[in-house]
Structures are given as C-alpha cells and as structure tokens.
N, C-alpha and C positions, 0 to 999 in steps of 0.2 A: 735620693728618691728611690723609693720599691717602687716595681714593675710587678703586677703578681703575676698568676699563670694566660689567664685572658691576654692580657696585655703584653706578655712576651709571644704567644704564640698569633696574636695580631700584629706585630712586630715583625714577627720570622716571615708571615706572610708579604706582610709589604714589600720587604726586602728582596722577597724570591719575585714579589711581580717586578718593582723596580729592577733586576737584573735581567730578568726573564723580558723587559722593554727595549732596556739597554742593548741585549743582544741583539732585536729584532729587529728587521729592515724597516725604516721610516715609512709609513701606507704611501701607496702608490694614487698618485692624484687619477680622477677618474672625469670624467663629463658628466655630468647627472642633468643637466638643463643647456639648454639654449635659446636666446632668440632667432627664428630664422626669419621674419618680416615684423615690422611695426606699421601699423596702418592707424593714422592719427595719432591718437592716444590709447592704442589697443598693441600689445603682441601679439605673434604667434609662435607658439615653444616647438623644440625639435619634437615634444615630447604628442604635441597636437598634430602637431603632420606624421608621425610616425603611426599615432593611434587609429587616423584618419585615414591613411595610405594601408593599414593591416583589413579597417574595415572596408574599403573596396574595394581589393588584391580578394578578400575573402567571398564578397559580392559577385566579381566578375565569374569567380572558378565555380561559385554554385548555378550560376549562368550558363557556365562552359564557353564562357568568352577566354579567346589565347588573352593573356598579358601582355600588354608592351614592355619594350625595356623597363625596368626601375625607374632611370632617371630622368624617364620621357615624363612614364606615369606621377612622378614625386612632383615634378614640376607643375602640370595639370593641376593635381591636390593642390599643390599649395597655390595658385592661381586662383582657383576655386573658393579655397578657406579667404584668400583676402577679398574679391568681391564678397563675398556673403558677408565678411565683418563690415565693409562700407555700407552693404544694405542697411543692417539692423542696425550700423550709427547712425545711417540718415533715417531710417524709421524711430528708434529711441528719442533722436531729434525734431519729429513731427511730429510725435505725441501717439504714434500707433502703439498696442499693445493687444494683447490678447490674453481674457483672463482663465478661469481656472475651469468653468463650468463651459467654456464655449472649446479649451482645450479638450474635457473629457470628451464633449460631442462628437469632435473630429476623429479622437482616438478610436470610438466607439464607431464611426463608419469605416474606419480603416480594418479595424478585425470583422465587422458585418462583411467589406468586400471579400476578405480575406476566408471567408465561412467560418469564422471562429467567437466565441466568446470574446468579453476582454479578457475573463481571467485567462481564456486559452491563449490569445495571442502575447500578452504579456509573458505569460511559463515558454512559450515557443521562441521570441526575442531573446528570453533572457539565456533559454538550453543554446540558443546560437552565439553567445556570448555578449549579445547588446545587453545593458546595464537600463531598464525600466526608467528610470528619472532622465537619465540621460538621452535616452530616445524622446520621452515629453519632452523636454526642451528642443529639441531639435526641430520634432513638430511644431510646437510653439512661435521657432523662427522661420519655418518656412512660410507657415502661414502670417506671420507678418508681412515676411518680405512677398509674400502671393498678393497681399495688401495694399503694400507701397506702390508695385508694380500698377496693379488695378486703378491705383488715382492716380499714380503718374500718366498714366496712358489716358487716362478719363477729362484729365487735367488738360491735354493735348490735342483734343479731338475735338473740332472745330466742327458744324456743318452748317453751313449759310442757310436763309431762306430761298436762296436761288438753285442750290444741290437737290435740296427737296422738291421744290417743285420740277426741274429737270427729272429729276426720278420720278415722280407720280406721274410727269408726260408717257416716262418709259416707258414704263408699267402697264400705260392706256394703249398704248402704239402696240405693244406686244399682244395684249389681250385683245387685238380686233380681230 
C-alpha cells in the first residue's frame, strides 16, 4: 500500500498527538454541576444558588448593607429558592399563569417607578449584569406567586353576617 505525501504527514501528525497524549497527565476531574435541593420533582443546582447568592451579595453592597457570613447568607438563598419553587408548583398546579402582554405591563410600571424608559431600564439591568429574559421571568413568577398568595388568603377569609353587623353597630356607637 502507497501512502503518498498527505497521508504521511497526516500520519506524522497523529503520531506526534498520540505521544504528545501519552505523555500527558490524564485531565483532572472537576465539579461542573450539582444538585443542592430537589423539591418534588424540581432541582436546585449548585450552579442556581451560586448565580442567586452573587446576585444578592451584589444587591446588598449597592445598598451598603454589611454582608453576613457566607454561609449564613448561602443558607437563607437556598431557603428562599426552594419556597419559591413550591410556590410556582402549586401555582403551575392551580392553573395560575400569566401571560406575555400583562408581563410587559408590569415591566413597564416597574421602569415608569424607576423614571425610566423600558428601553432604559432594560440597557440599565442589563450594564448591571442582569440578563433581560431572565429578569421577565422572574417577574413573571413573582407575580404568580403575588397571585397564589392573594387567593390563598381570599380563600381563607371568612366574615359572617354577625361581624358585619357588630361593625356597622361600631361605626354608629363611634359616630355619635
């Protein structure tokens, strides 16, 4: 069998990578992921609490709030992160949602409070290192779970026809 010129110096190459392998120390295993919580059927990755703990480490100190320990503050976050994920399973599971055009609306009071544009508060989110999509969703769940909260507590709240009238007595007694 010819080998012509291609084909030997594709050859030599191999060769030099194959030994150039051979010598080299096997890669060092690394941690690239974790789970730190599962709530139901949901995780939470080291990679979510680590993201979530930079962004309000970074929060506090534009505040000029002291930090607590690390591993007070880590705890908290990830506290935090798994109530919110039970919200929005029992919200997803009630059937709450919120759609795209009632999301802009809210975005759209939030930079009104904020004196801005959207396109300004979006460029100002984004120079702070929040990521635009990822912030709408987050508002998206809040206002779910502001939702859930609102029927849950709506759900709960009982007042007899005996409360009311006690209170309308009140009201008479007071006003004389």
């Amino acid at each position: 069998m010819r080998i012509g010129v291609c084909g030997a110096v594709l050859l030599a190459g191999l060769g030099l990578s194959f030994a150039a392998w051979g010598q080299s120390r096997p890669p060092q295993p690394f941690e690239a992921d974790r789970i730190v919580a599962v709530v139901n059927d949901e995780v939470v990755t080291l990679f979510e609490l680590r993201s979530r703990l930079a962004t309000v480490e970074r929060q506090l100190r534009q505040q000029g709030t002291q930090l607590p320990p690390r591993e007070i503050l880590e705890k908290h976050v990830l506290e935090r992160m798994i109530v919110e994920r039970v919200q929005y399973q029992l919200a997803r599971e009630s059937g709450l949602r919120v759609d795209d055009p009632q999301l802009d609306q809210a975005l759209a009071r939030i930079a009104q409070t904020n004196r801005m544009s959207l396109a300004e508060f979006r460029a100002a989110l984004e120079k702070d290192g929040i990521a635009w999509g990822k912030f709408r969703e987050e508002i998206r769940g809040e206002i779910v779970v502001a939702r859930l909260r609102e029927r849950e507590v709506d759900n709960r709240i009982t007042v007899s026809d005996g409360e009311i009238e006690n209170f309308i007595a009140l009201v008479k007694e007071i006003a004389r």
